[in-house]
C-alpha positions as CSV (number, residue, x, y, z in Angstrom):
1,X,0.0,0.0,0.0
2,X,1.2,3.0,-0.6
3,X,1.6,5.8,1.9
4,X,0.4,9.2,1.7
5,X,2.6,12.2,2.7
6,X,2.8,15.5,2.0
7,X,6.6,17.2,1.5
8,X,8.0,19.5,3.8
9,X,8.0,22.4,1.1
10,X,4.1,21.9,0.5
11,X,3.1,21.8,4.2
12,X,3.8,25.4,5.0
13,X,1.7,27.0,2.2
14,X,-1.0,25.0,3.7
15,X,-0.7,25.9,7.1
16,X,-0.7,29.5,5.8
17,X,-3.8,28.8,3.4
18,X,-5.3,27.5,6.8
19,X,-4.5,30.3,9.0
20,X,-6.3,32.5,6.2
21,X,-9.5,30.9,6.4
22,X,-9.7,31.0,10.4
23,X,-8.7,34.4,10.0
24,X,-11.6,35.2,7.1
25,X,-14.3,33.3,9.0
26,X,-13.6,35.2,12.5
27,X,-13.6,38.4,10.9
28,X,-17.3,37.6,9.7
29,X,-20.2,39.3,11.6
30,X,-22.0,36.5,13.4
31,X,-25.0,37.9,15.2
32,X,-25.4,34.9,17.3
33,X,-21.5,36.0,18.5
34,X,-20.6,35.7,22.0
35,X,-17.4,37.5,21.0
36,X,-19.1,40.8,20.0
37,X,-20.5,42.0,23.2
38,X,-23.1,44.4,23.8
39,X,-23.7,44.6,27.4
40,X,-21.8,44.9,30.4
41,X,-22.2,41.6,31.4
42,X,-21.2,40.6,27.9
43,X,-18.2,43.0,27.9
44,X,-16.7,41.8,31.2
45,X,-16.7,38.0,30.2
46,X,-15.3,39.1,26.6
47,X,-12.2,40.7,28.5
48,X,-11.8,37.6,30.8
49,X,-11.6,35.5,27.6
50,X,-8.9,37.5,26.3
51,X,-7.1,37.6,29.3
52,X,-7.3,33.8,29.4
53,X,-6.6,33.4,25.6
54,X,-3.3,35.8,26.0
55,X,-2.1,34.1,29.2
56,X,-2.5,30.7,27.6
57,X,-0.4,31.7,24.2
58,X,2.1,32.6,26.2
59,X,2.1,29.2,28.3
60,X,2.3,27.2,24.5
61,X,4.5,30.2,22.8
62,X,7.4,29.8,26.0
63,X,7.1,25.6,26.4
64,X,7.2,25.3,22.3
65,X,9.9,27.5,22.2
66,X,11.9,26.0,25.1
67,X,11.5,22.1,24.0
68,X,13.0,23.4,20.3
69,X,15.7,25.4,21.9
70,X,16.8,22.2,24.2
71,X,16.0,19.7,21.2
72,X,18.7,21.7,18.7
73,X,21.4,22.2,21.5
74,X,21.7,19.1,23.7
75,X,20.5,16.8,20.6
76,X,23.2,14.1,20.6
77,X,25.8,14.3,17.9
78,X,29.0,13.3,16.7
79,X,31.7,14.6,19.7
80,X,28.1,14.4,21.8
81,X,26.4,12.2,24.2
82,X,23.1,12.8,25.4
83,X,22.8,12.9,28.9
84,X,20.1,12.5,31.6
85,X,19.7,15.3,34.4
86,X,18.6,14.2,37.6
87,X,17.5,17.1,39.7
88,X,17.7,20.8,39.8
89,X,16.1,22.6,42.7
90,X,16.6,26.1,41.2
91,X,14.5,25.0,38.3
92,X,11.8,23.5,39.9
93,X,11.4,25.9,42.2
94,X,10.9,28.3,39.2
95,X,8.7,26.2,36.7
96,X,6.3,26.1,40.1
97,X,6.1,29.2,40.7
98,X,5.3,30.1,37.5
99,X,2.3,28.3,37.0
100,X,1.3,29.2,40.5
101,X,1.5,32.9,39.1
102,X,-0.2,32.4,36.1
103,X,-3.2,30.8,37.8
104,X,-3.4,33.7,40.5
105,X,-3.8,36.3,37.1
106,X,-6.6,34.1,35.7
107,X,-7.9,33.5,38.9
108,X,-8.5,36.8,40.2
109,X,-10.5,38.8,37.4
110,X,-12.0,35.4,37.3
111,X,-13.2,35.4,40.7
112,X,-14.2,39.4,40.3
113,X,-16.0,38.4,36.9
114,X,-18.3,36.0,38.3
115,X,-19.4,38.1,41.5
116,X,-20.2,41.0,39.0
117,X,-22.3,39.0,36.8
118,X,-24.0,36.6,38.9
119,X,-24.6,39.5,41.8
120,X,-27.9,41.0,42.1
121,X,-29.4,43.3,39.5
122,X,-28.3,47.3,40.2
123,X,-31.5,49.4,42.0
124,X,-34.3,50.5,39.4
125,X,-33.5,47.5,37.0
126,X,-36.6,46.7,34.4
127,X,-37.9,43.4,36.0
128,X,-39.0,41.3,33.4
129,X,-40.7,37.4,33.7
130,X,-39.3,35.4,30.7
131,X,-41.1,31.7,30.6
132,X,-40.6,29.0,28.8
133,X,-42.8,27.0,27.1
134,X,-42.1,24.5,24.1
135,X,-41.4,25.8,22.0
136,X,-41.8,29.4,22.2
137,X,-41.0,32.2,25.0
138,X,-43.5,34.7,26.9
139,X,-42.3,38.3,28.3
140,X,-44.3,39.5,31.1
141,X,-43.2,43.0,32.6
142,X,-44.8,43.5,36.0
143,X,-44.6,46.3,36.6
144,X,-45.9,48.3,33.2
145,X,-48.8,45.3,33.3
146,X,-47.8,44.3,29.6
147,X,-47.2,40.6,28.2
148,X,-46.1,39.8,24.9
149,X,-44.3,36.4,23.2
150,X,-41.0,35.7,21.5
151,X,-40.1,39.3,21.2
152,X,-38.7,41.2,24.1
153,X,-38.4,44.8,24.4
154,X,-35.8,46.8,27.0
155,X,-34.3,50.5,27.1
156,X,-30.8,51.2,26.2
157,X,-28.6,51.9,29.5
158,X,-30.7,50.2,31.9
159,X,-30.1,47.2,33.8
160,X,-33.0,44.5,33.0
161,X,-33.7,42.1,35.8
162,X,-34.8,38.7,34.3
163,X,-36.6,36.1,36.2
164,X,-36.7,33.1,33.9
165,X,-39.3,29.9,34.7
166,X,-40.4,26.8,32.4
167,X,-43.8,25.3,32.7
168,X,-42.9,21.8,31.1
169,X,-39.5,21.3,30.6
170,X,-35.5,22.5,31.5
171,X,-35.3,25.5,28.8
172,X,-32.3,27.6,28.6
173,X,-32.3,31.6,27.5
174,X,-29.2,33.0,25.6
175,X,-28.5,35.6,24.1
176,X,-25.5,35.6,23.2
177,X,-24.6,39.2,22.7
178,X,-26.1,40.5,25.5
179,X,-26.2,37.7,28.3
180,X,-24.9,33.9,28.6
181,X,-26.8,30.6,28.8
182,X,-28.9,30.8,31.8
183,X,-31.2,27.4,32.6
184,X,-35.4,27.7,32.7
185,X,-36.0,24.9,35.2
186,X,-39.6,23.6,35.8
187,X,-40.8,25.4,39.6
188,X,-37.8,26.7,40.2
189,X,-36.8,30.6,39.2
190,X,-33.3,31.5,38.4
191,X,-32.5,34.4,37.2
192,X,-29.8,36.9,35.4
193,X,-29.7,40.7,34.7
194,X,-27.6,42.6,32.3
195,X,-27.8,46.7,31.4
196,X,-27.6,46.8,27.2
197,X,-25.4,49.4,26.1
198,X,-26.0,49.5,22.3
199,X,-29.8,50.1,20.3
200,X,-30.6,47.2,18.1
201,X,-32.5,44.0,17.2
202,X,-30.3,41.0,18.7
203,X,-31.2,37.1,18.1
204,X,-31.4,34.9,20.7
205,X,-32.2,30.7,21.1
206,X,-33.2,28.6,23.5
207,X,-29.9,26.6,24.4
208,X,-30.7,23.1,26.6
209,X,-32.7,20.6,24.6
210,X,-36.2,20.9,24.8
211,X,-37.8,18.4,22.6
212,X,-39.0,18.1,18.6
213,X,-38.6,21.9,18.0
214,X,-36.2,22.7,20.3
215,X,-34.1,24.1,17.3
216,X,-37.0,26.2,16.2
217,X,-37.5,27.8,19.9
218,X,-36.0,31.8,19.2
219,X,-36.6,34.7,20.3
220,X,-35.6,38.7,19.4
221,X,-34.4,41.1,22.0
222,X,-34.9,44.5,20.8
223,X,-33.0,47.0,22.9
224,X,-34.5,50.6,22.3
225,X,-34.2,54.3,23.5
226,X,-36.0,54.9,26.7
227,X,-38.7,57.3,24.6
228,X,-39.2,54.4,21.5
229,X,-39.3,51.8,25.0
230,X,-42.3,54.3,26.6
231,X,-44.0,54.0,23.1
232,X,-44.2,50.3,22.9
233,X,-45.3,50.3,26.3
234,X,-47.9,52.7,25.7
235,X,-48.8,50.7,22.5
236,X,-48.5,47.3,24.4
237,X,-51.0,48.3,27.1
238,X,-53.7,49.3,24.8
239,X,-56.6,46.7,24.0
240,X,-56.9,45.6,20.7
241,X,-58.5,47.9,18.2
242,X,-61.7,47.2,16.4
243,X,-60.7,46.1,12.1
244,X,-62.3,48.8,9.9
245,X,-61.7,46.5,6.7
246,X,-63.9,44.2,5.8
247,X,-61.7,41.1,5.1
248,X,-60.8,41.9,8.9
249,X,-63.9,42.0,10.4
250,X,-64.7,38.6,8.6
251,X,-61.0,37.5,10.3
252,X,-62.1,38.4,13.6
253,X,-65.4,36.3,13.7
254,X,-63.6,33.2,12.3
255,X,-60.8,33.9,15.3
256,X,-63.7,34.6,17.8
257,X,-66.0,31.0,16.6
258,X,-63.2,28.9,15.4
259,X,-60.8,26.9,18.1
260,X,-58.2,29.7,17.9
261,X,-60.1,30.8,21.2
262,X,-59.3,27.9,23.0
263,X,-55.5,29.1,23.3
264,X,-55.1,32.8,22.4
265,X,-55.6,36.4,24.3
266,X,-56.6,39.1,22.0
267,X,-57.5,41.5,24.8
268,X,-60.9,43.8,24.3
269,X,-62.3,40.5,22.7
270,X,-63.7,37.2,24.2
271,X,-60.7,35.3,23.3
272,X,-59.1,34.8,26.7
273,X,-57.3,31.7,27.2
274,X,-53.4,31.6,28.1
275,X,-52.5,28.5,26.4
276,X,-50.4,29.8,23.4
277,X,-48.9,33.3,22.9
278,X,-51.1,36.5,23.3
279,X,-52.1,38.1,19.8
280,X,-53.4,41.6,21.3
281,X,-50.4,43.3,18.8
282,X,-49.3,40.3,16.6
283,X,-49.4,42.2,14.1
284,X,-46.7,44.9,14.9
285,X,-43.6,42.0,15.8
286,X,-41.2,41.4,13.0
287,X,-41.3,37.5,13.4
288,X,-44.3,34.9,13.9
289,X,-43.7,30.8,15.5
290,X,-41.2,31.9,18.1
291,X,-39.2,34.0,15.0
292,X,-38.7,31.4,12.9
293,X,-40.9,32.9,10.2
294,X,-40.6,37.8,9.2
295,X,-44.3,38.5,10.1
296,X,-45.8,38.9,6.6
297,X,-48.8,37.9,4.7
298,X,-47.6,35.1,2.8
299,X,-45.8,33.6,6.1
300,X,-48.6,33.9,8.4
301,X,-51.0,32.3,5.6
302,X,-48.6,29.3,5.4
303,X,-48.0,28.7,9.1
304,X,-52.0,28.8,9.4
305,X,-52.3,26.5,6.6
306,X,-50.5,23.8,8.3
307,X,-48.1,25.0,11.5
308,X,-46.9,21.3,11.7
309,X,-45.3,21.6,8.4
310,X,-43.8,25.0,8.6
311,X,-42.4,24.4,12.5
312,X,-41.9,20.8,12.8
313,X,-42.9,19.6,16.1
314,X,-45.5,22.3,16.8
315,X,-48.1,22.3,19.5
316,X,-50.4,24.1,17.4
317,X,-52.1,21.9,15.2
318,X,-53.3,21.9,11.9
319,X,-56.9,23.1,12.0
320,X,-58.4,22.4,8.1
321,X,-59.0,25.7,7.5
322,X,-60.1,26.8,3.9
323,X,-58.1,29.3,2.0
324,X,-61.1,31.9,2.4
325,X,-60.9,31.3,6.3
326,X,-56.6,31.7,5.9
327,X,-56.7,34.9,4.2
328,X,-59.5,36.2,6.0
329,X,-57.7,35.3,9.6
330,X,-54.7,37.1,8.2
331,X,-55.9,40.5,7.0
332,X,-57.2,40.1,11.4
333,X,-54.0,39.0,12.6
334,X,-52.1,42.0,10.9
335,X,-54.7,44.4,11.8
336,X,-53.9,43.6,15.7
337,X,-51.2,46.3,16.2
């Protein structure tokens, strides 16, 4: 058989060509990031990891260096014996102590890291409920009296207090921009708080295993100025407005006779149960099934066609509706802003 090897001259090009492409695909913008922080929280672990990352290529630059330097000058040779060395207290002393170092630098910031992030949230944080349910995620804001699903809202440059619950099964909210991974356990609340110091539209996923859809579980955090934050809030509070349209109206009475009832809130209406997300402003969020879908027309028709097919996995099952019952429940559905 004959062995495959590449020669000495060709292996460096490659390494290069290698380095390029890790260099080309860490320069890209990932929005789901961890390394492009956006919150204190965020910013604080991003520094530890560079501190770590620098004291550790020092560690490999200094040993790689040292076992080359030794290998060339006490190789064995012609005129040379190799020989073994049996003790050196000088030496050991010093390649103790500086590990011993090293680990006190990591461990320090490390140590300060942690009580900063995991302490409690600073006075007049937004407190905010975030539950899980498979496979979508429901925002409740106490103290403003608003709810809303799979799109969260908070004001730039102030701390948000997050308590996070399941009601089924260990979920996990991340996003990864803004906060780490932070578990949703079933009756029992942890929580996390960070302060956003950036306006913009951030992605965010479920990150512990959930079940069938547990890929398709996202969210959006949308971090705003404090007067665009008072606006939704305003908006958010409001009950639904009566359709004027006709194709609307029609909407609204399948919504209001059909089963969508049985799961739904669309406050200022009879449709009051808390199974599935409230619709009060469905209309106005960017995304529909937990953001797997841009809230248009054409992509809330197809998830009411069949939401089985377009979110594999979902609770919400495929209800037969007719294509004049589909296009009449979405002219409602994006009237409700």
């Amino acid at each position: 058989m004959r062995r495959f090897s590449i020669a000495p001259r060709r292996l460096i090009p490659l390494l290069l060509l290698l380095l390029l492409v890790v260099a080309l695909a860490t320069a890209c913008t990932d929005p789901m990031s961890t390394i492009d922080p956006k919150s204190d929280n965020t910013r604080r672990v991003q520094d530890l990891y560079v501190l770590v990352f620098w004291a550790a290529t020092i560690v490999f630059v200094g040993v790689m260096a040292a076992a080359l330097i030794f290998s060339f000058m006490y190789r064995e040779r012609p005129g040379r014996t190799a020989q073994q060395i049996h003790g050196n207290t000088r030496l050991e002393i010093v390649w103790t102590l500086i590990p011993v170092v090293i680990l006190a630098v990591i461990a320090v910031p490390t140590f300060d890291t942690v009580i900063k992030t995991t302490g409690d949230a600073p006075e007049g944080a937004l407190e905010v409920i975030a539950t899980g349910h498979q496979w979508w995620f429901e925002f409740e804001y106490p103290e403003l009296g608003v709810t809303t699903a799979n799109e969260m809202h908070v004001p730039v440059g102030r701390a948000v207090n997050v308590k996070l619950r399941s009601v089924d099964v260990i979920h996990s909210f991340w996003v990864p921009q803004l906060t780490g991974k932070t578990d949703m356990v079933p009756g029992h609340d942890n929580r996390l708080w960070f302060t956003p110091e950036v306006e913009g539209e951030f992605r965010a996923q479920c990150a512990e295993f959930c079940g069938t859809s547990h890929a398709n579980m996202r969210f959006r955090v949308f971090v705003r100025s404090q007067g665009d934050f008072e606006a939704w809030v305003a908006n958010q509070k409001k009950d639904r407005v009566a359709p004027t349209a006709d194709l609307a109206k029609q909407g609204e009475q399948v919504f209001l006779t059909g089963a969508c009832v049985g799961c739904h809130v669309v406050r200022g209406t009879a449709a009051a149960a808390r199974v599935g997300p409230e619709l009060t402003h469905v209309g106005e969020r960017t995304t529909i099934a937990s953001a797997l879908l841009d809230n248009t027309p054409e992509n809330m028709a197809r998830w009411l066609r069949n939401p089985p097919a377009a979110k594999p996995g979902s609770k919400m099952p495929n209800l037969n509706l007719t294509e004049d019952q589909i296009q009449k429940l979405v002219a409602y559905l994006e009237s409700l802003k």
